[in-house]
C-alpha positions as CSV (number, residue, x, y, z in Angstrom):
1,X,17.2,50.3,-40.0
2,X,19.0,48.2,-37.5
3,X,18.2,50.9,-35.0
4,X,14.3,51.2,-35.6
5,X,13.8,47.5,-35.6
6,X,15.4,47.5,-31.6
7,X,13.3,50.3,-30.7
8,X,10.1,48.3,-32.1
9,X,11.0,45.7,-30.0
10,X,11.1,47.7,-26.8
11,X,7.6,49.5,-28.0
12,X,6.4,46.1,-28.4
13,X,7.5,44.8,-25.0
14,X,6.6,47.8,-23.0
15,X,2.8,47.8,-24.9
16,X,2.3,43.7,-24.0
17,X,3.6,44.7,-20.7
18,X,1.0,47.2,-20.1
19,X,-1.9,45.0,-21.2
20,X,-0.7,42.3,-19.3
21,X,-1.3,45.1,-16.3
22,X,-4.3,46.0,-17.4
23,X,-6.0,42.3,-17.5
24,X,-4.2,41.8,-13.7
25,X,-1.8,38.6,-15.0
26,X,-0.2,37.4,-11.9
27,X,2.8,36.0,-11.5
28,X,3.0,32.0,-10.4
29,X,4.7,32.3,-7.4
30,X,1.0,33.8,-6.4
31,X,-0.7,30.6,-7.1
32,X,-1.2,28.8,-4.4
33,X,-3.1,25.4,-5.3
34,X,-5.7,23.6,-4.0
35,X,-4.9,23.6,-0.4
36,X,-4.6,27.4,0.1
37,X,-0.8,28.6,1.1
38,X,-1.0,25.0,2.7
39,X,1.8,23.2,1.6
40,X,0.3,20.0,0.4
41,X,3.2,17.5,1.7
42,X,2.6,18.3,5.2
43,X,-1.0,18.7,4.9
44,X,-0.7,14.8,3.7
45,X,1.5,14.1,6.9
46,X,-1.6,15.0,8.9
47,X,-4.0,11.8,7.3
48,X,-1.4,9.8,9.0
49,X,-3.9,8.3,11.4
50,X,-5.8,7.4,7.9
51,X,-3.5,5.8,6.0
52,X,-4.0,1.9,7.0
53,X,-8.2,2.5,6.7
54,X,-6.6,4.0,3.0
55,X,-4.5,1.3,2.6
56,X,-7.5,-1.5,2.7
57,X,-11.0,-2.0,1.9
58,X,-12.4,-3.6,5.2
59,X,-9.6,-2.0,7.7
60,X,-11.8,0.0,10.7
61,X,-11.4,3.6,10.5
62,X,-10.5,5.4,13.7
63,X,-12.4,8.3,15.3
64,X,-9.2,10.6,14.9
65,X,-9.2,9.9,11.0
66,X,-13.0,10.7,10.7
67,X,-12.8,13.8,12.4
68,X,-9.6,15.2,10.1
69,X,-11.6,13.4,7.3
70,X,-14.5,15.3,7.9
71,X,-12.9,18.6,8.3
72,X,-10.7,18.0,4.9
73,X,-14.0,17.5,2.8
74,X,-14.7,21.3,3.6
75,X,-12.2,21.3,-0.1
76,X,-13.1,18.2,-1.9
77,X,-10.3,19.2,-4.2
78,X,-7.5,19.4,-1.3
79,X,-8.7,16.3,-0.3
80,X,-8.0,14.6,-3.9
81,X,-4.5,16.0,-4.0
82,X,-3.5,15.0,-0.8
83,X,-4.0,11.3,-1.9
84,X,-2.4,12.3,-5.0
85,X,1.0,13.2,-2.8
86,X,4.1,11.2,-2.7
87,X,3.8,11.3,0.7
88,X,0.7,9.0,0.3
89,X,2.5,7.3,-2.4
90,X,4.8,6.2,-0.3
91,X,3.0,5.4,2.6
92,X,1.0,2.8,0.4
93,X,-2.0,4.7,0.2
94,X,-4.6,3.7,-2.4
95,X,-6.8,6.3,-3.9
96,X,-9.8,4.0,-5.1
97,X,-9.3,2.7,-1.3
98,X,-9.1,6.7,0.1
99,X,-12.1,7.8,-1.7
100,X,-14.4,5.3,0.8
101,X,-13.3,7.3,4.3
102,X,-15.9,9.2,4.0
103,X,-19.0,6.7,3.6
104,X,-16.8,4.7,6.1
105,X,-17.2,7.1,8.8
106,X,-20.6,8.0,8.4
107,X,-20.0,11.3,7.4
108,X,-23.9,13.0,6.1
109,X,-22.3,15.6,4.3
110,X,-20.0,14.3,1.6
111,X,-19.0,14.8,-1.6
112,X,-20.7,12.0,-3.3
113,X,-20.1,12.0,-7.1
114,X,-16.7,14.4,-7.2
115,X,-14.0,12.6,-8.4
116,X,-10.7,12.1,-8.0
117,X,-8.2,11.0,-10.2
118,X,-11.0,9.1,-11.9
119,X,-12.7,7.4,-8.5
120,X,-15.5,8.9,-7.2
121,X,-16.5,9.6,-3.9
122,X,-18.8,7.2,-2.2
């Protein structure tokens, strides 16, 4: 009896197994996130010439952050998790501050409307 229950098991395991195959589940270390293969830390590292015009409502935004603005909102979502980052944590960086860069800059094509972590775009 003992014997037969074991040897369910295995028939159990090696049928979930197969269906598992079958509807392509992928392992986690395939998931990548929302900045690609990008590793988000460093891609926060790069909105360093940002981060006092994140910082402050009224602070002038430089030319250099526009353009790395403008080429992050190609992935609104990237964007979102960036600010979301401890390295912009600890850098001071205020999301409901972040989400103005964009409007700031003058950039026509924005994401108005997608949020991020409950501030929208402007």
């Amino acid at each position: 009896m003992e014997t037969q229950v074991k040897y369910m098991w295995v028939v159990v395991f090696a049928v979930s197994m197969s269906i598992a195959g079958l509807n392509r589940v992928e392992a986690t270390h395939d998931y990548y996130g929302p900045c690609g293969k990008h590793d988000i830390e460093k891609e926060a590292q790069k909105l360093a010439p940002c981060t006092y015009a994140a910082k402050y409502w009224r602070a002038p935004v430089s030319e250099r952050c526009c353009a790395i603005i403008e080429k992050k909102l190609s992935n609104p979502g990237c964007l979102c998790a960036i600010l979301k980052t401890r390295t912009a944590y600890d850098a001071g960086v205020r999301p409901e501050v972040a989400v103005t860069i964009p409007k700031r800059c003058n950039i026509a094509v924005r994401p108005v409307g997608h949020k991020c972590g409950g501030f929208p775009f402007v």
